[in-house]
C-alpha positions as a Python dict, from the first residue, in 0.01 Angstrom:
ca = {
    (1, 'X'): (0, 0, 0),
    (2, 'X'): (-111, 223, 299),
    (3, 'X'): (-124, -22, 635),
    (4, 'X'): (-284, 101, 964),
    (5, 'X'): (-405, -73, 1298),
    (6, 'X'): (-650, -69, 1493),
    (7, 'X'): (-713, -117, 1868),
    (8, 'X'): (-1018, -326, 1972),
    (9, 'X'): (-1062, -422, 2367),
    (10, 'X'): (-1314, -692, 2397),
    (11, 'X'): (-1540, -752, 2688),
    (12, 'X'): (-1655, -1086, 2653),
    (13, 'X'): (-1532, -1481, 2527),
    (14, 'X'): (-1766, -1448, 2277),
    (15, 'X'): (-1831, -1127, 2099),
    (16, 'X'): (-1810, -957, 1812),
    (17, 'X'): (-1751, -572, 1807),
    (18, 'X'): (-1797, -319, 1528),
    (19, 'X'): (-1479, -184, 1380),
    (20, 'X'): (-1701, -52, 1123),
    (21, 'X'): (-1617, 327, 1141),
    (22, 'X'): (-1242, 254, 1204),
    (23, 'X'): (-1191, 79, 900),
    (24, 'X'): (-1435, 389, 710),
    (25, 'X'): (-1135, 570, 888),
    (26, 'X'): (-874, 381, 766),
    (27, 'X'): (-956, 384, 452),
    (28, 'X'): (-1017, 793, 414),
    (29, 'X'): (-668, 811, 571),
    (30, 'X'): (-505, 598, 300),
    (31, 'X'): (-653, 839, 43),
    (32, 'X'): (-724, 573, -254),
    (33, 'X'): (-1037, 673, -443),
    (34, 'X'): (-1091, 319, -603),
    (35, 'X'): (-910, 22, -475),
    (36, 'X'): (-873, -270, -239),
    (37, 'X'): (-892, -309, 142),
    (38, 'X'): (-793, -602, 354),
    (39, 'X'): (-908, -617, 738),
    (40, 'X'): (-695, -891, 882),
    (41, 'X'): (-693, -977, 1258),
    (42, 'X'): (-326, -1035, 1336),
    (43, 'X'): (-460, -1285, 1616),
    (44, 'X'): (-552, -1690, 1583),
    (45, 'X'): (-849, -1677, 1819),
    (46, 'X'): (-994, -1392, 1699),
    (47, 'X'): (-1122, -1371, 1363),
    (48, 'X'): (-1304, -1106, 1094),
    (49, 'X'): (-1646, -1103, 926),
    (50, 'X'): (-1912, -883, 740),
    (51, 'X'): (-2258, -902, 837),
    (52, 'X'): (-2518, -738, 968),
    (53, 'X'): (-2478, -397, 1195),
    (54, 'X'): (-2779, -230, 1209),
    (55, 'X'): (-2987, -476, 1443),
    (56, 'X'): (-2736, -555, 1783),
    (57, 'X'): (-2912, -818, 1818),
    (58, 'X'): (-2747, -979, 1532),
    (59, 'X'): (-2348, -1003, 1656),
    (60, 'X'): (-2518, -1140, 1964),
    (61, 'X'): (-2679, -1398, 1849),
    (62, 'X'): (-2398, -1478, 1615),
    (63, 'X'): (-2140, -1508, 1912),
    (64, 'X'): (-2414, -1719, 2112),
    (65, 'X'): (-2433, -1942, 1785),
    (66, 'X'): (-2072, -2023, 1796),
    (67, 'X'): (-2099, -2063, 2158),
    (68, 'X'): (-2373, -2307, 2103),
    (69, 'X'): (-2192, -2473, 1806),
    (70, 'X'): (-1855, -2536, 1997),
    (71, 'X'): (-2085, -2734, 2291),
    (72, 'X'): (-2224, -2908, 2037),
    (73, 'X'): (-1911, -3112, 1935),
    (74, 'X'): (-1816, -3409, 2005),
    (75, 'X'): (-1466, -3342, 2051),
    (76, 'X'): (-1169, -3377, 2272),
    (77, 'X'): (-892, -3067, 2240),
    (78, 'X'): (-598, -3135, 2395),
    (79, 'X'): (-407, -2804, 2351),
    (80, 'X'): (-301, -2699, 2714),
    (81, 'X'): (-359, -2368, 2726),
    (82, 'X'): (-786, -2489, 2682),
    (83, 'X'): (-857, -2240, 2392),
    (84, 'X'): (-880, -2482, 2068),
    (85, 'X'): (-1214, -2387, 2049),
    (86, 'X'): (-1138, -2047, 1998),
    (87, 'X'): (-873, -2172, 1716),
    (88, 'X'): (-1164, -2353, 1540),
    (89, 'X'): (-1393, -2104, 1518),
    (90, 'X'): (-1101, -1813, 1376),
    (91, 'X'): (-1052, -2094, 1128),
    (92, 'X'): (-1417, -2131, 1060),
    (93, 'X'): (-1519, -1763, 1053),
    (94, 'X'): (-1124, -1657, 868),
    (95, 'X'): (-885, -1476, 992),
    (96, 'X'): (-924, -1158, 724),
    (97, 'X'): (-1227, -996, 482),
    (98, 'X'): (-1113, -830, 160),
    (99, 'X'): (-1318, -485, 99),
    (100, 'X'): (-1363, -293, -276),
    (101, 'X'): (-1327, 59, -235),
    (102, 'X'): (-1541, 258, -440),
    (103, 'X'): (-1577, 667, -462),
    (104, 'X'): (-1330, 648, -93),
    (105, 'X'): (-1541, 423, 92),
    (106, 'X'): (-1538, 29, 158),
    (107, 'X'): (-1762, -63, -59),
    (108, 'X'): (-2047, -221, 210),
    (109, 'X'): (-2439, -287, 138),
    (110, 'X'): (-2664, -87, 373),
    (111, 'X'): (-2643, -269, 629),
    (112, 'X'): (-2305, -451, 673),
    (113, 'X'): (-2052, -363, 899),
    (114, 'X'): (-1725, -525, 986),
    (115, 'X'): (-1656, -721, 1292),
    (116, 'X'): (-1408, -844, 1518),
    (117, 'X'): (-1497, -1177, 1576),
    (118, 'X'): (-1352, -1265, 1947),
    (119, 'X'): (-1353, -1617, 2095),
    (120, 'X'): (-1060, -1600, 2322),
    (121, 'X'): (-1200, -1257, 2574),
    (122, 'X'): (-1160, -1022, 2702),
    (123, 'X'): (-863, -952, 2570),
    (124, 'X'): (-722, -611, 2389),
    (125, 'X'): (-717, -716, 1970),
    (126, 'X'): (-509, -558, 1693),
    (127, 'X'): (-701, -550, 1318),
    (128, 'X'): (-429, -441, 1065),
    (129, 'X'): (-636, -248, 770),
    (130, 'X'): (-416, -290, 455),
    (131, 'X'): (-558, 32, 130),
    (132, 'X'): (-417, -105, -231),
    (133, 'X'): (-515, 169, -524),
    (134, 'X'): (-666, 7, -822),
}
């Protein structure tokens, strides 16, 4: 197992930022051909996903969704420091993505990308990128 990290600052509550070419990076680093990667945010208000990143206007509208979503609730959180939403939604969206490697690349579709999802910002973010060979 080959482990590296990755910074990510993030600029708003809500966003979600590329790490796309890092973990590309990451992986050609580590050197495995065929394999396994795991992107894990090391974080409990900040989470990862795959979608789209071709269109911008798509981790926009996906942070304004879960923006929209948490003032939706009906719900009283009680945790002091005023960030349970942000420990809802890095439960909803998970805390990690698991990647195939194929040929020395993670293994995307066209147009996915991998994202930090941040709902605790601006803060500065560590993703841990874990390469297992086949």
């Amino acid at each position: 197992m080959n482990v590296s990290e990755i910074p990510v600052r993030t600029n708003e509550r809500y966003e979600l930022v590329s790490i796309t070419g890092q973990v590309r990076e990451a992986v050609r680093e580590a050197g495995v051909e065929e394999g396994i990667c795991v992107v894990s945010s090391t974080h409990t208000t900040a989470g990862i996903t795959v979608n789209e990143d071709y269109d911008r206007d798509v981790p926009r509208d996906l942070a304004a969704a879960a923006k929209a979503l948490i003032g939706s609730l009906d719900v009283r959180f009680d945790h002091a420091e005023g960030n349970s939403d942000s420990h809802l939604l890095t439960s909803i969206f998970g805390q990690s993505q698991q990647l195939l490697i194929r040929n020395g690349e993670p293994d995307l579709g066209r147009w996915q990308g991998v994202f930090l999802a941040e709902f605790d910002g601006p803060r500065e973010r560590t993703v841990r990128v874990a390469v297992f060979p086949a």
